[in-house]
N, C-alpha and C positions, 0 to 999 in steps of 0.2 A: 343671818350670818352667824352661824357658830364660832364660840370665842376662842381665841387662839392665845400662847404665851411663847417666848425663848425670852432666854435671862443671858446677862454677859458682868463680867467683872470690872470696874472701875475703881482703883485706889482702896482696894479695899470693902467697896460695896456692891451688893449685887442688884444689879438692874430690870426688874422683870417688868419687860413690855408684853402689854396686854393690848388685842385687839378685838374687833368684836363686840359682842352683847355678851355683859353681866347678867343675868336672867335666873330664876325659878331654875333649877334641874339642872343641864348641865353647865350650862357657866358659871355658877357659885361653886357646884364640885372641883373642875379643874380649878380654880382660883386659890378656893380651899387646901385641897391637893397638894398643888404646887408651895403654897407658902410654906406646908407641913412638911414636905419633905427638904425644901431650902432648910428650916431651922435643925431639923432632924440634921440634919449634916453641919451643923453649927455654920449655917449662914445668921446671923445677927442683925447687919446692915442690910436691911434693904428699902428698893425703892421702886414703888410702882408708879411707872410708865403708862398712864391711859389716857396718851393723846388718840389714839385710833380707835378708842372702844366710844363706841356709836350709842350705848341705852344701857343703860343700869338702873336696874328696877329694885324695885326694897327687899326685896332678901339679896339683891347683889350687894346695897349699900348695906345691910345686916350682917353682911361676911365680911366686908372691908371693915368694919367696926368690932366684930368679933375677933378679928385679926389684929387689931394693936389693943384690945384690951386683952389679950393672953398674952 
């Protein structure tokens, strides 16, 4: 299953549910991606939703770590 994203606003923070498999190639791109372009836009708050993401393998956890240490 290819991972998939849509984000929506709450009070101020933005919501990016993720679904899917975090993986090697392309679900740490979209992942990556998307965060970079939320900030790129001065999104600030956000918050990732991965009740439906199924397998997150170590560069997917590598990218969620790379991501709140930038």
């Amino acid at each position: 299953m290819t991972m998939k994203s849509s984000s929506r606003q709450i009070d101020g923070i933005t919501v990016l549910d993720l679904s899917g498999r975090i993986t090697l190639g392309e679900g740490s791109v979209i992942l990556r991606d998307t965060i970079r372009d939320l900030i790129g836009r001065g999104q600030k708050r956000i918050l990732l939703n991965l009740g439906d993401v199924s397998y997150i393998d170590s560069s997917g956890i590598g990218e969620l770590v790379s991501r709140v240490a930038s």
